[in-house]
C-alpha positions in Angstrom: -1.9 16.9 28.8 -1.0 20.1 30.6 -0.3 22.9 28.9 3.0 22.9 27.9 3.2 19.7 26.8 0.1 20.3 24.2 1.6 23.5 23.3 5.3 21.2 22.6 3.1 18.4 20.8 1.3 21.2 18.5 4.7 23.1 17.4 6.6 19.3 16.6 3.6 18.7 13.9 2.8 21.9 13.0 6.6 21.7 11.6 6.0 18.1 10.0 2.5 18.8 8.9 3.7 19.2 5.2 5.7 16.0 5.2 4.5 14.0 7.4 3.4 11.5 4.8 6.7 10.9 3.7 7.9 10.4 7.0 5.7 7.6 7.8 5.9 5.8 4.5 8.1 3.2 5.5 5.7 2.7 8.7 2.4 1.9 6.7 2.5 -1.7 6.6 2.0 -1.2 10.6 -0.8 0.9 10.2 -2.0 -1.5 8.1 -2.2 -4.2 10.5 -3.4 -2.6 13.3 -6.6 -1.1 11.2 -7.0 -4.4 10.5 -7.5 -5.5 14.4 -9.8 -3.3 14.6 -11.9 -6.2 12.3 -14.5 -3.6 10.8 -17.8 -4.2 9.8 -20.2 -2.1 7.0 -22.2 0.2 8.3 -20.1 1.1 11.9 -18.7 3.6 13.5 -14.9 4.5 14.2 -12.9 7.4 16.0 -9.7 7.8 14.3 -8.3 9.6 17.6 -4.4 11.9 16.8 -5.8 11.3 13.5 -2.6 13.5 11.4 -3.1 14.2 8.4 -5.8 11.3 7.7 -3.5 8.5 6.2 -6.1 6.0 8.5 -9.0 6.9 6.5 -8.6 5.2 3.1 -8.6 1.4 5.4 -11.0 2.9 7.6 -13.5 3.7 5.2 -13.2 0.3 3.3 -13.9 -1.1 6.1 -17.3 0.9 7.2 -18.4 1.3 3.5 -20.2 4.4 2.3 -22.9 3.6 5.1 -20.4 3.6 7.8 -19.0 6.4 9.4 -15.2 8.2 10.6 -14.6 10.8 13.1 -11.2 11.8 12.7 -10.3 13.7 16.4 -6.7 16.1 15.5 -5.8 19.1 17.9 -3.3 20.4 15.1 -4.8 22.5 12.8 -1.8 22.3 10.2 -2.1 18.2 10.3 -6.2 18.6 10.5 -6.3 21.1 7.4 -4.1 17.9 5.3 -6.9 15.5 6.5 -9.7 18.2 5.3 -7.7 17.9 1.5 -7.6 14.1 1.3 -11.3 14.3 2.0 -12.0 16.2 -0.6 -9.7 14.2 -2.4 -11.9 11.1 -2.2 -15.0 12.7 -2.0 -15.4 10.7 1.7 -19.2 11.7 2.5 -19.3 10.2 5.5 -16.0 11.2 7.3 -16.2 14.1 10.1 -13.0 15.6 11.7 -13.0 17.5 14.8 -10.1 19.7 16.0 -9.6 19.2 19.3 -7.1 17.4 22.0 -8.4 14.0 22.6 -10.0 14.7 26.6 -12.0 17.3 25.2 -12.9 16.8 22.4 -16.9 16.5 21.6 -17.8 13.0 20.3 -21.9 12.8 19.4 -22.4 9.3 19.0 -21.2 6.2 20.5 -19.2 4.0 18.2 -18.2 0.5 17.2 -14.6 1.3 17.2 -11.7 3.5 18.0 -7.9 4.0 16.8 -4.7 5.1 18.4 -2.0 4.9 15.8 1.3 6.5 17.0 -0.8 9.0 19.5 1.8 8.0 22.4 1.2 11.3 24.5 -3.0 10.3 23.8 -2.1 7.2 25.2 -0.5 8.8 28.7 -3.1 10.7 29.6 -6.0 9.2 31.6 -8.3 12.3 31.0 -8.2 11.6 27.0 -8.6 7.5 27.5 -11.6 7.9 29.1 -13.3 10.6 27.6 -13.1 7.9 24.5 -14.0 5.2 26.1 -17.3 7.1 27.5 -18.4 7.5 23.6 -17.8 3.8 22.9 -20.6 1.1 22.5 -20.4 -1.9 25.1 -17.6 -4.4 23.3 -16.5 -1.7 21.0 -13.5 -2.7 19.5 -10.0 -0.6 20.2 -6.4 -1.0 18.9 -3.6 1.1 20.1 -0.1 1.1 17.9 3.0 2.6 18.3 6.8 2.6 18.9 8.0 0.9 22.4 11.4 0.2 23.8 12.6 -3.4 23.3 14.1 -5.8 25.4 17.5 -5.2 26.7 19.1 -8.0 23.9 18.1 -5.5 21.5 19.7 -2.2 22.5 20.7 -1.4 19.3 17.2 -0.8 17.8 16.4 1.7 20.6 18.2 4.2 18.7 15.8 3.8 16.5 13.0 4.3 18.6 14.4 7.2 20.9 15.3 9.0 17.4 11.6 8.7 16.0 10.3 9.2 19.5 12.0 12.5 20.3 11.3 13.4 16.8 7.4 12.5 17.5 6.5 12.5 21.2 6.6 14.6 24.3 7.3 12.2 26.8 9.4 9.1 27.0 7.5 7.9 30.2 6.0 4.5 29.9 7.7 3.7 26.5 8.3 0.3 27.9 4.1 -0.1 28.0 2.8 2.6 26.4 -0.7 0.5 26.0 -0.7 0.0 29.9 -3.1 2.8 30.7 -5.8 2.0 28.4 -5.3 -1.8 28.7 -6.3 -1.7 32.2 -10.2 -0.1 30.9 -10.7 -3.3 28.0 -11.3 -6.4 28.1 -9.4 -9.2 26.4 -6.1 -7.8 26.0 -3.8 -8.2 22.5 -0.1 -7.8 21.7 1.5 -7.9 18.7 5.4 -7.0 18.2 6.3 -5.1 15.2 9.3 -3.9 13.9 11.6 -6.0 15.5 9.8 -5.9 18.4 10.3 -1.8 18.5 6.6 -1.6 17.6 3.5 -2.8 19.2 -0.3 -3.4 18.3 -2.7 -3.7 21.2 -6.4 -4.5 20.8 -9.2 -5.2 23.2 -12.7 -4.3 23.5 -14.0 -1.8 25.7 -15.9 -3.1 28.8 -19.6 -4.3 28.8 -21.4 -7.2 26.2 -18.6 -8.3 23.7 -19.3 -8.2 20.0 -20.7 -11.0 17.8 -17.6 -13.0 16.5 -17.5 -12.5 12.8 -18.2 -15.8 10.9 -14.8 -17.3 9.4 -16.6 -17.6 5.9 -17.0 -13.9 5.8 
């Protein structure tokens, strides 16, 4: 993201940090579905990337168990310093967060996983996609979620998604796709339509030997 931009994306949730939880409320079942696409095992890893204030991590962690692990990635300190409290909260053991913009920030391990819940500017920029992607395991499983512009028919429920994305976003650009970019580095690409079709939920695994299917009795 160049500079600007970052600095514009830091000063809109620095100014939500505090209720930012509230604002997304009526949003949760979404994130709720997409965390489950991202069909978690005990015992993996997952990067929670434009993880906010942490609202991820409760779904996250029951899905990786106490033996699993979360890396939350924030580059807003306000948001980050919300996540750092609900940690504490919960007592989460095995939950990192690193503050940092998604292209640089500095993931040690490779992981099972990744998340991009309502990370819209993440999503544009090629540097951040693939500096996650390089810290993924072969068939690493990745869901992307967000707000899109719907089909022409349904004008009426792009006020709704301009309002939230100009509340939320520093660029409109490829709001018709936003998944587009990082679609093009997975295999076995996903779409779901949420909200009225205002909302998506892509999934896909990252490139390389795909994971073991998990057994329909589990």
């Amino acid at each position: 993201m160049l500079s600007s931009q970052r600095s514009a994306a830091l000063e809109q949730y620095r100014a939500r940090a505090n209720f930012y939880d509230f604002e997304l409320a009526l949003l949760e079942p979404m994130r709720v579905q997409a965390i489950a696409s991202l069909d978690l095992r005990p015992g993996e890893t997952v990067l929670d990337i434009g993880c906010g204030t942490g609202l991820s991590f409760e779904a996250l962690h029951a899905g990786v168990g106490a033996r699993g692990r979360i890396v939350g990635v924030e580059q807003c300190p306000e948001m980050l310093e919300q996540a750092r409290q609900r940690v504490a909260r919960h007592g989460w053991k095995n939950l990192s967060l690193l503050c940092a913009p998604a292209e640089s920030a500095k993931l040690s391990a490779k992981a099972d996983a990744a998340l991009f819940h309502f990370t819209h500017d993440i999503l544009r920029q090629p540097e951040a996609i693939a500096n996650v992607l390089r810290h993924l395991k072969p068939g690493a499983r990745v869901v992307a979620s967000g707000l899109k512009w719907v089909e022409p028919w349904g004008w009426p429920l792009n006020f709704f998604v301009l309002a939230a994305a100009l509340h939320s976003m520093t660029t409109l650009e490829g709001l018709a796709q936003p998944w587009d970019r990082i679609a093009a580095q997975l295999n076995g690409l996903k779409l779901q339509a949420t909200l009225g079709g205002g909302g998506y939920i892509a999934s896909g695994v990252a490139r390389g030997q795909k994971p073991a299917l998990k057994s329909q009795a589990a």
